[in-house]
C-alpha positions in Angstrom: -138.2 -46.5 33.2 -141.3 -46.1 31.3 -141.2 -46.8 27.3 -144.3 -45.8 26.4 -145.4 -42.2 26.2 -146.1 -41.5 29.1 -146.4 -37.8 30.4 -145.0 -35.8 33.6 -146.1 -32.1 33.8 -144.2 -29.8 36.2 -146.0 -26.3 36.6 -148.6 -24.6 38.5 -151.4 -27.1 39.7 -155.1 -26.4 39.3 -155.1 -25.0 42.9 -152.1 -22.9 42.1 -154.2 -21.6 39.0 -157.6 -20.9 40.8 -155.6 -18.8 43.5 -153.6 -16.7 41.0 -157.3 -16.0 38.4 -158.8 -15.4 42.0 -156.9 -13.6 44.7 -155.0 -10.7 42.5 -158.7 -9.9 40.9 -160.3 -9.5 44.1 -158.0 -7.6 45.8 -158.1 -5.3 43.1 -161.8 -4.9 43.1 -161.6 -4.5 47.3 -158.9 -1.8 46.9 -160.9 -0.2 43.9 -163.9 0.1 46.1 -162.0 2.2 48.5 -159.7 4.0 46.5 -162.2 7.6 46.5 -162.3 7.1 50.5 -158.2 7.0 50.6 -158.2 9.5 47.8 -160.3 11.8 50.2 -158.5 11.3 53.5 -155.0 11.5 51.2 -155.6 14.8 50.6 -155.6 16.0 54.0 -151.9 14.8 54.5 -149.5 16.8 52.9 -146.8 14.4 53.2 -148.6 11.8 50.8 -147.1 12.4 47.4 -149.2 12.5 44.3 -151.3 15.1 45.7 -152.5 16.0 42.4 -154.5 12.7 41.3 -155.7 12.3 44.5 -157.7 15.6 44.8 -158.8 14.6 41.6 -160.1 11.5 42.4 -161.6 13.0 45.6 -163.4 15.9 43.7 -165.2 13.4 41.5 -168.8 12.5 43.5 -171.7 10.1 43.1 -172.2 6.8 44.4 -171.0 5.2 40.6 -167.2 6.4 41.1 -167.0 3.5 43.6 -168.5 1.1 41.3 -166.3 2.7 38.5 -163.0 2.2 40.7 -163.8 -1.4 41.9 -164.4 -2.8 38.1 -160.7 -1.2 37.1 -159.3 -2.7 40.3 -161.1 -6.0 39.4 -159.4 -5.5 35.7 -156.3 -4.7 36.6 -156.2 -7.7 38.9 -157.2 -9.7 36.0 -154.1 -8.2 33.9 -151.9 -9.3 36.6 -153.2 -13.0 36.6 -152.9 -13.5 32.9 -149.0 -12.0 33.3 -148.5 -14.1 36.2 -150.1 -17.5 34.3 -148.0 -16.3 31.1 -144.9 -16.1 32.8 -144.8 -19.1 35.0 -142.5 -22.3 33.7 -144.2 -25.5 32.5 -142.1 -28.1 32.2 -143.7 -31.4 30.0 -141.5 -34.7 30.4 -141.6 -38.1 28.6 -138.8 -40.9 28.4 -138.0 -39.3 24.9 -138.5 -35.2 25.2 -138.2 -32.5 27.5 -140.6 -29.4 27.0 -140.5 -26.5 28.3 -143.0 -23.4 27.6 -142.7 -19.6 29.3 -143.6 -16.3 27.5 -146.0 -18.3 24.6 -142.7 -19.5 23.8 -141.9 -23.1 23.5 -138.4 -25.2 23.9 -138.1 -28.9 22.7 -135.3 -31.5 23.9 -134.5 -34.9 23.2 -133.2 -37.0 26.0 -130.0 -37.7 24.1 -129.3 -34.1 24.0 -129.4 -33.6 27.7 -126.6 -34.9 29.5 -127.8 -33.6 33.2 -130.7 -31.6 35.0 -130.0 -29.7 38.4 -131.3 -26.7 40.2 -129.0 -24.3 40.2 -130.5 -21.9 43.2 -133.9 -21.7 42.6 -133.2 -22.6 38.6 -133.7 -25.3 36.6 -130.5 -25.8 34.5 -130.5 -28.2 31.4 -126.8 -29.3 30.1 -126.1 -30.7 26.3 -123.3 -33.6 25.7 -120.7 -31.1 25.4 -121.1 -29.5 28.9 -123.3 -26.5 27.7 -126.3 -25.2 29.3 -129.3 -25.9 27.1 -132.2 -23.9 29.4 -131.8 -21.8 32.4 -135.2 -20.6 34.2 -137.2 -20.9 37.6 -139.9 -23.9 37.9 -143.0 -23.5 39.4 -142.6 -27.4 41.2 -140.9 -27.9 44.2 -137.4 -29.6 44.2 -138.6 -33.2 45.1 -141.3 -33.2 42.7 -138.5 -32.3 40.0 -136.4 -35.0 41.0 -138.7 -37.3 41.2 -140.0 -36.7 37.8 -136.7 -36.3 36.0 -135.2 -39.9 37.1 -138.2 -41.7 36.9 -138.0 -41.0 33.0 -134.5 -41.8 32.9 -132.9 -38.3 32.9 -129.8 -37.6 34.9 -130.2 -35.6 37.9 -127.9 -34.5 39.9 -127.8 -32.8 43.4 -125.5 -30.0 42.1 -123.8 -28.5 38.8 -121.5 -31.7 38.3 -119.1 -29.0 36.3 -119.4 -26.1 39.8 -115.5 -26.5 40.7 -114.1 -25.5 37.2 -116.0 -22.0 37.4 -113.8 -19.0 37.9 -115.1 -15.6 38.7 -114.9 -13.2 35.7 -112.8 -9.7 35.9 -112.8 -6.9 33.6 -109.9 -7.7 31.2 -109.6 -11.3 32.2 -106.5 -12.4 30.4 -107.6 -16.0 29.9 -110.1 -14.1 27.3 -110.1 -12.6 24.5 -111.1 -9.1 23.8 -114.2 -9.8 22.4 -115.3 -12.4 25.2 -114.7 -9.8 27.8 -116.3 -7.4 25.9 -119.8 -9.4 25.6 -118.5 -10.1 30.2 -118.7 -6.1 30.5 -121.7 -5.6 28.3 -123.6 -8.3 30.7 -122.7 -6.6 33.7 -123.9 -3.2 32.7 -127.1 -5.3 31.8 -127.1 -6.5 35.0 -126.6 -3.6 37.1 -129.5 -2.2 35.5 -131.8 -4.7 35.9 -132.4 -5.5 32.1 -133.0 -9.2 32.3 -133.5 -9.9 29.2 -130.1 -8.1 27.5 -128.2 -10.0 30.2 -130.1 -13.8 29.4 -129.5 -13.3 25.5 -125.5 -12.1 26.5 -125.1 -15.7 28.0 -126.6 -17.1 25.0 -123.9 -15.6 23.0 -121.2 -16.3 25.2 -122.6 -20.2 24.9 -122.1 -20.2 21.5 -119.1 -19.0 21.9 -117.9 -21.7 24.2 -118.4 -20.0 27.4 -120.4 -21.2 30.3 -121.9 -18.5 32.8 -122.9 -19.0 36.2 -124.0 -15.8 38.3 -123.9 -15.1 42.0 -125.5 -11.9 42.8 -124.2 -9.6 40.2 -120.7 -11.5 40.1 -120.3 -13.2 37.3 -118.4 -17.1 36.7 -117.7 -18.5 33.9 -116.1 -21.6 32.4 -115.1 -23.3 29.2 -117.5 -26.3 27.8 -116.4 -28.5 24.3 -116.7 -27.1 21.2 -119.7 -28.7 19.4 -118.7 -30.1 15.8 
């Protein structure tokens, strides 16, 4: 174990990087170029929705509407870089701290808070000394390079959720819950079944601090009980 500070980072390489700043703003610059020529032999289908635009688009002449079309596909390519950069995980490790930044957002941990690191699909799960899940979200590195990097700075990986057999699947008025837990249950999977990420991730922060563990499969959701923290 190393005692010094030394530094792992976990996220998209340099080559990674390049590709996503290059590939998504070129292709939108190549598409750009063409759109007026689709947008002309669009037109001619009347199966091809959006009719509308596209005779638009086709009615407009002069050789600058290519020009025009490339540098919007070349931005919009840009756009989708910077999302893709801002939403990928990085993951910073030392012998004393775990951080982890996505979204301009940044989460520290101490080692001594973390009682075990798995992947739990395609993951990353953090869990605290009581059995609760600190972080939940999808790394950029592979699997090896995560395990590699988490024991070599004295972290305790595992191969699996070391707490996956006391999970039980949640049911709408599951008596071993109270009213208000399967309230917050019903109210995630509405969130889920519409797609809206976000309500559903800050649901199982509330059920956390309410004691309750969730683990998902698909849209079913499992759940189990972790200590109470003092």
């Amino acid at each position: 174990m190393n005692h010094g500070m030394e530094y792992s980072d976990l996220g998209l390489s340099a080559s990674d990087r390049i590709l996503i700043w290059a590939v998504p703003p070129l292709l939108g610059a190549v598409v750009g170029w063409f759109i007026p020529a689709i947008a002309d032999w669009a037109t001619g289908l009347a199966w091809v929705p959006f009719q509308g635009p596209l005779e638009l688009i086709a009615s407009i002449q002069g050789p600058w509407v290519v020009i025009v079309t490339a540098i919007l596909g070349l931005l919009a390519g840009m756009v989708l870089s910077h999302i893709a950069i801002k939403e990928s995980l990085a993951v910073r490790l030392s012998d004393q701290e775990i951080r982890l930044r996505m979204h301009d957002a940044e989460q520290t941990f101490t080692r001594d808070e973390v009682s075990a690191v798995f992947l739990d699909g395609k993951q990353l799960v953090l869990l605290g000394t009581e059995g609760q899940e600190l972080y939940r979200e999808k790394p950029e590195a592979k699997r090896d390079a995560l395990d590699e990097a988490f024991k070599r700075h004295g972290y305790s990986w595992r191969d699996r959720d070391p707490f996956a057999d006391q999970y039980v699947r949640w049911v709408a008025g599951s008596p071993e819950l109270t009213p208000g837990l399967n309230a917050l249950f019903l109210a995630r999977e509405k969130a889920m079944e519409n797609e809206e990420k976000e309500d559903a991730a800050d649901l199982r922060r509330e059920l956390s601090k309410l004691g309750i563990t969730v683990r998902d499969d698909g849209k079913r959701q499992y759940w189990r009980q972790h200590g109470r923290r003092p």
